[in-house]
C-alpha positions as CSV (number, residue, x, y, z in Angstrom):
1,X,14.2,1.3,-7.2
2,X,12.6,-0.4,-3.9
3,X,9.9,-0.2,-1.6
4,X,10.5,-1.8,2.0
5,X,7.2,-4.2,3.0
6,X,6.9,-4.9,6.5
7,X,5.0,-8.2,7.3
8,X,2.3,-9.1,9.6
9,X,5.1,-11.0,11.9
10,X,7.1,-7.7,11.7
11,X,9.6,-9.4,9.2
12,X,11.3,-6.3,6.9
13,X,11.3,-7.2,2.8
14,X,12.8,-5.3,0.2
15,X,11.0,-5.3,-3.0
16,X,11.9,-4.4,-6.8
17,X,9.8,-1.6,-7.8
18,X,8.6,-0.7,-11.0
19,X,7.7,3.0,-11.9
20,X,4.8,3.3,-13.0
21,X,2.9,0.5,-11.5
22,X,0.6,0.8,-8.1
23,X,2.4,-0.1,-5.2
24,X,-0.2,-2.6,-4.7
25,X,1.8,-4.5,-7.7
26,X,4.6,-4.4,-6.7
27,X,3.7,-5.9,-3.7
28,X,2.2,-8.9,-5.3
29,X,4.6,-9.6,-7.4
30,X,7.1,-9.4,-4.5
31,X,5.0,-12.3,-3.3
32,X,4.0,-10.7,0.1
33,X,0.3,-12.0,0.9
34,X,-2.1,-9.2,0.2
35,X,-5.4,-10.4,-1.6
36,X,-6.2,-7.6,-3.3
37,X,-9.8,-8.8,-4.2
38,X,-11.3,-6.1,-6.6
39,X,-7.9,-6.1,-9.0
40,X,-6.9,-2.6,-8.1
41,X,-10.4,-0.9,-8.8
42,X,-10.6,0.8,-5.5
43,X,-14.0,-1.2,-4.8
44,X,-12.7,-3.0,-1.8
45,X,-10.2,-2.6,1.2
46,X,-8.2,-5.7,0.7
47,X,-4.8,-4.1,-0.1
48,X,-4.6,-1.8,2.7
49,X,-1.4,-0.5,4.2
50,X,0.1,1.8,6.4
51,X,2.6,4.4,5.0
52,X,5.8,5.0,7.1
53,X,4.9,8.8,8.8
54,X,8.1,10.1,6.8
55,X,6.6,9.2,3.4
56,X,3.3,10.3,4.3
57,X,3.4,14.1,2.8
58,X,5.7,12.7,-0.8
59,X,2.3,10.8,-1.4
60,X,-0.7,12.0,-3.9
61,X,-4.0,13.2,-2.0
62,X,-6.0,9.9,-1.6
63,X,-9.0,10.7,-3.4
64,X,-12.7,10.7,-2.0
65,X,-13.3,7.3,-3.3
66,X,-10.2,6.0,-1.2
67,X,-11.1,7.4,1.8
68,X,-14.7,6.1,1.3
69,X,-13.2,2.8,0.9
70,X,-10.9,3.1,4.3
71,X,-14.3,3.8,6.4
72,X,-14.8,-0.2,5.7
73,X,-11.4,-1.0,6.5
74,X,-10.2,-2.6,9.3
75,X,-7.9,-0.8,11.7
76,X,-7.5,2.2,10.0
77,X,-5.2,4.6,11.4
78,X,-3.9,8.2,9.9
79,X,-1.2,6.2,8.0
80,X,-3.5,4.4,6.0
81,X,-3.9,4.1,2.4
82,X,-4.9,2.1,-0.1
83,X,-1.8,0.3,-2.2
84,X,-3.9,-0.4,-5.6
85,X,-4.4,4.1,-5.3
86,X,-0.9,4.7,-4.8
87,X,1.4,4.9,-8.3
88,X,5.2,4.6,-7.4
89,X,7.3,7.1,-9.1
90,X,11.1,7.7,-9.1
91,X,10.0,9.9,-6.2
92,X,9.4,7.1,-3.5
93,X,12.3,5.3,-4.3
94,X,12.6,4.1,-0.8
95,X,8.8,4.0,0.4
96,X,8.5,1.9,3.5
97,X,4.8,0.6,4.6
98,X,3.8,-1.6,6.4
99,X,0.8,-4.9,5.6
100,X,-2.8,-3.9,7.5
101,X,-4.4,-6.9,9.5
102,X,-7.4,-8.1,8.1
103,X,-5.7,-7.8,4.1
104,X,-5.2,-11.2,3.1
């Protein structure tokens, strides 16, 4: 399975995904820069992402907590969401998103 990372320079990566990890993990481990301060707790911002429009709806509702979270964020747009709150499933094989500025 993969998920497609775009960079901060705009540079495309294709990662090994893992079902049943966050997508923030997989993104660590695909050794893109993303801090990811609070470990995945949803008590920061730091792994924040944009999700490719076309994925958007084959996501899970962020929950309250999330979207209390994205208030603090920097540039948030509608596509945002937060990686550690988004578990990857057979489902988003495929999954392109893109890093937030402001993340590492």
């Amino acid at each position: 399975m993969k998920v497609y990372v775009t960079d901060r320079e705009g540079k495309e990566h294709e990662l090994e995904a893992t079902e049943d990890w966050t997508l923030m993990e997989i993104i660590r481990e695909g050794g893109l820069p993303i801090l990811a301060q609070c470990g995945g707790s949803c008590a920061c911002a730091t792994c924040h992402v944009y999700i490719d429009p076309a994925w958007k709806a084959k996501l899970p509702e962020p929950s309250e907590e999330e979207v209390g979270m994205l208030d603090g964020a920097f540039e948030v747009t509608e596509d945002s969401r937060l990686s550690c709150q988004i578990p990857f499933t057979k489902d988003l094989d495929g999954l392109k998103v893109t890093l937030a500025p402001g993340s590492v």
